[in-house]
N, C-alpha and C positions, 0 to 999 in steps of 0.2 A: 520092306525096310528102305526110309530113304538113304539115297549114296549122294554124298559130297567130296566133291577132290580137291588136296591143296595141294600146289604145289610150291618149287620154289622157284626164285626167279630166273638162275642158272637151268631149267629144264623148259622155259618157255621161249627163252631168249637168246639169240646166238651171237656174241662178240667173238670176233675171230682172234686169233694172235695176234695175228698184224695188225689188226683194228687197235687192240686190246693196246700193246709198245707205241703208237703211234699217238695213241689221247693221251697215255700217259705222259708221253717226251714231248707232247703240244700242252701238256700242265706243266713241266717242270719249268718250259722254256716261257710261257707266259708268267707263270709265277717268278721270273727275274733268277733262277738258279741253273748252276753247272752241275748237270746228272745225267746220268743215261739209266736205262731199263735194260737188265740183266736177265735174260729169259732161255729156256731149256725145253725148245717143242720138238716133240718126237710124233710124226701125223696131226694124230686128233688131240694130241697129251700135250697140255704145258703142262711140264713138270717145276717150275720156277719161274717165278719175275720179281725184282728185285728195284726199289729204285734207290738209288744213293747220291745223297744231293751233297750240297759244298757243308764248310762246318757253320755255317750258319742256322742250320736245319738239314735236320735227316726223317725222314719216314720211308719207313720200311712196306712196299704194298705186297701182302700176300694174295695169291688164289688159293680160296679155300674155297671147297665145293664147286669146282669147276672153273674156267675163265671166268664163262657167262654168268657167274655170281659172282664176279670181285669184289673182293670185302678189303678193306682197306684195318691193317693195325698200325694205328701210331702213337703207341705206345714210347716210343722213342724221340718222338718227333719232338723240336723247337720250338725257337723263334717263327719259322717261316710256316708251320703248319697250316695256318686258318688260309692265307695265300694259296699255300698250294691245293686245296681243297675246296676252294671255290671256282680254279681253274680247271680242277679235274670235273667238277658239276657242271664246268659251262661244257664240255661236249663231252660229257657221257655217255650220251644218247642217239650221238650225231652219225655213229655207223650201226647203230643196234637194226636190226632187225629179229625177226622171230621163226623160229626153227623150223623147218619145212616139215610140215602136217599137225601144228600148233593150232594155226586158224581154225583149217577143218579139224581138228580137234575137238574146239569151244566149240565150232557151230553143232558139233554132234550132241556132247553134251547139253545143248542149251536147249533145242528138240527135244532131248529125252524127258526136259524139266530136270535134270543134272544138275547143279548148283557146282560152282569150283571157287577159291582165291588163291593167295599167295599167299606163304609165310618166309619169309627170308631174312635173315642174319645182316642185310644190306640197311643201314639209318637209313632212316625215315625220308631226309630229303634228297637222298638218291634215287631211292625207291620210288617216290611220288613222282619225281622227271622222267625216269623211263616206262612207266606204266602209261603215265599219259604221252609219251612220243609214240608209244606202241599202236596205240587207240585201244588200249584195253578195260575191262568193265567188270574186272571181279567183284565176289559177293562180298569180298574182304580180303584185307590189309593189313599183315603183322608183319612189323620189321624188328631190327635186330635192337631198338629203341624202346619198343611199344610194351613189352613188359621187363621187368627185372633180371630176367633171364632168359639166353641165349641159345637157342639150339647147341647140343643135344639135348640140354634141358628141357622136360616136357610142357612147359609153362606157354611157349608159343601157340602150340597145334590146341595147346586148352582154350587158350583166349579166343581163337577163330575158333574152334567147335562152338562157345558159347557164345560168340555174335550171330551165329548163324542158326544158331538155336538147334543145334545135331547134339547127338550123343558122340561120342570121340569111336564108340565102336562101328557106329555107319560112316566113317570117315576112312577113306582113303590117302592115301599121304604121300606125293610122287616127289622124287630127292634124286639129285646127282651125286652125293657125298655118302660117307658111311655116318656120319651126324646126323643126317636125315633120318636114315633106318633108325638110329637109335633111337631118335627124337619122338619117332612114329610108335616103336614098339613100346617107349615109356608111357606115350599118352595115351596107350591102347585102341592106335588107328593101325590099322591094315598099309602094309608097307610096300611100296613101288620104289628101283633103282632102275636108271636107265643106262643105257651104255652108248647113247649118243652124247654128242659133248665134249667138254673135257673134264679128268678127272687128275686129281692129284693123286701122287703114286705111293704116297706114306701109307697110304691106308690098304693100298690094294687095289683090285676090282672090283667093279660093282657086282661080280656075282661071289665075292667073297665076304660082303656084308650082311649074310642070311635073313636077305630082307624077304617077304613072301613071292613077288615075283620078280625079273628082271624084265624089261622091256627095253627092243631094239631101235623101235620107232613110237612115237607118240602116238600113231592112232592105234599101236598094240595095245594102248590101254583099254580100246573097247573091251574087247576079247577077255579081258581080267574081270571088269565089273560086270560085265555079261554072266558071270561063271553065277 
């Protein structure tokens, strides 16, 4: 049976906290506004970051599914929105790096004839900047833009199973959020939570989203599609 794995970008990519308040308070202050980032890190856990800008414009930045997936809602947001959001794209990228045992990761999979992409809740032209800062080279590309619907909605993990031409059941689906699992077990892919990272604490831990395995480290995932 062939195996394909997707993952999301919060499980390949590691922006720290401090990386994380520091690009954002280098967007607000580029974008011409008085704000700060209101954050709650407990170790490996932001449990909150908030940013609150003057009344000219407000956007509220949530982490959802991890730091290293920061998804931005600005559903609230102003005047100043489009400003502030092309100053958080100019260094988005600029302290990413990628999770220790990520690389060796791909390169295992890529020997085995393993096929992997990304499916992430992150627009498109976020997405596309830090993939190519990373030097990455997935089989595919679904963002939080690219269909109608949004993780946990299963409509994501469909569109990459059908670019890559898999069945959704030879697909594996690796997630930092409990959206993930859900997203996975909708589309009828086989479900991976990781417990590195960070996770938002509404939801729980990763091992309380009955996803099928948990994994510690990333090259645990050998050990799962091995089974």
């Amino acid at each position: 049976m062939p195996i394909q794995e997707a993952f999301t970008s919060g499980t390949l990519r590691n922006a720290t906290a401090a990386d994380l308040i520091d690009d954002i308070n280098a967007a607000i202050a580029g974008a011409g506004f008085d704000g700060e980032v209101v954050a709650s890190v407990e170790g490996d856990r932001l449990t909150l970051t908030t940013v609150r800008l003057g009344a000219s414009a407000k956007v509220d930045v949530s982490v959802s599914g991890g730091a290293n997936g920061l998804g931005l809602t600005d559903g609230t947001a102003t005047g100043g929105e489009g400003a502030f959001l092309q100053h958080y794209a100019d260094c988005l990228s600029a302290q990413t790096v990628l999770f220790p045992g990520i690389a060796e990761l791909l390169e295992d999979l890529s020997a085995r004839g393993i096929g992997w992409g990304i499916v992430t809740n992150k627009a498109t032209r976020f997405t596309e900047q830090i993939v190519a800062a990373l030097g990455l080279s997935p089989g595919c590309v679904v963002c939080g833009d690219t269909t109608p619907h949004a993780k946990p909605h299963p409509a994501p993990l469909l569109h990459a199973a059908q670019v890559l031409s898999l069945a959704p059941s030879s697909c594996w689906y690796v997630g930092d959020d409990l959206r993930d699992v859900q997203a996975a077990q909708a589309a009828g892919m086989r479900s991976i939570a990781v417990a590195y990272g960070y996770h938002g604490v509404e939801n729980g831990g990763p091992h309380s989203w009955n996803a099928d395995a948990v994994i510690a480290h990333p090259l645990d995932l050998l050990a799962q599609i091995e089974r």
